[in-house]
C-alpha positions as CSV (number, residue, x, y, z in Angstrom):
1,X,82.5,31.9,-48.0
2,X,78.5,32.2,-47.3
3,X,77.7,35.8,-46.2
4,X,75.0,36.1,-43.3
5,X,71.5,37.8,-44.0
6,X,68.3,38.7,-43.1
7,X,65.5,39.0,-45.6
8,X,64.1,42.2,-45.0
9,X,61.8,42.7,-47.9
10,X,58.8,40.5,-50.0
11,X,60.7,38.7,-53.1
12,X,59.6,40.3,-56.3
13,X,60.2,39.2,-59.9
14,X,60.2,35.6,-58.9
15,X,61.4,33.4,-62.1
16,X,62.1,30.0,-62.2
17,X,65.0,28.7,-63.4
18,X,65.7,25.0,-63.6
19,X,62.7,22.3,-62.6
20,X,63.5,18.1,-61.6
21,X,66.0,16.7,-63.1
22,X,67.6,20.3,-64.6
23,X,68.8,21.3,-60.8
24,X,72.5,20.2,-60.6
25,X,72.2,19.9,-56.9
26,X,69.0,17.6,-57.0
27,X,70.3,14.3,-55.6
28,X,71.6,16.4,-52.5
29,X,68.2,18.4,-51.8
30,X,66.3,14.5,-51.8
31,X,69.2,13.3,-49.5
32,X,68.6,16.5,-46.9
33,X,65.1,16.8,-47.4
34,X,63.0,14.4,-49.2
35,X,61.8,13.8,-52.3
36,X,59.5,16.6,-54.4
37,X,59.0,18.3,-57.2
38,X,62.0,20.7,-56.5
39,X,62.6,24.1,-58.9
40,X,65.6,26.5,-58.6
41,X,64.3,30.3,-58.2
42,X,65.4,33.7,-58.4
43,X,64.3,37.1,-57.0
44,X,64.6,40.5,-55.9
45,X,64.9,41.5,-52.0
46,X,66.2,43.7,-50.0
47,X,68.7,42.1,-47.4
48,X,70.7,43.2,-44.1
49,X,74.1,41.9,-43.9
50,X,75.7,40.5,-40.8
51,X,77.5,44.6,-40.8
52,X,74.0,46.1,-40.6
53,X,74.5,47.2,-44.1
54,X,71.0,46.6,-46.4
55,X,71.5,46.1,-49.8
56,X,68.9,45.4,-53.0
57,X,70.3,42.0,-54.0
58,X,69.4,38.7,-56.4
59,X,69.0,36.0,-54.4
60,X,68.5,32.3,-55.1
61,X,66.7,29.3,-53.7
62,X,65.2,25.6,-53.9
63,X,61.9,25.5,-53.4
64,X,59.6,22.4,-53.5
65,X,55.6,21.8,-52.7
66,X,54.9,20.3,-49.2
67,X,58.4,20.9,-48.2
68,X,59.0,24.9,-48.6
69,X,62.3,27.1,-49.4
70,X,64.9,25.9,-48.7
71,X,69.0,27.2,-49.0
72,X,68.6,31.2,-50.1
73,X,72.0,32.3,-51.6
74,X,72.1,35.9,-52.7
């Protein structure tokens, strides 16, 4: 089940966790959005819910140069 959300807040304590090759979902991301030099990342933000509820949460994306963010899962 993917919840709904809005990103309410900046992203702080951005990390990176997996680069190229190291992303389990990398042949996908190419397939849906071309080829780059993708890299998993986490944050902080503050979210609201599809309920109107906010919430401090980590959230998750792909990011890649040229091509943006892409996919935020909290």
């Amino acid at each position: 089940m993917e919840l709904e959300f809005e990103i309410i807040s900046k992203i702080t304590s951005r990390e990176t966790i997996a680069v190229g090759n190291s992303i389990r979902e990398l042949p996908r991301l190419r397939k849906l959005y071309g080829h780059g030099r993708w890299r998993k990342i986490k944050g902080i933000a503050k979210v609201k819910l599809s309920d109107n509820t906010i919430h401090t949460v980590d959230i998750h994306w792909y990011e890649a140069h040229g091509i943006g963010k892409k996919q935020f899962k909290i």
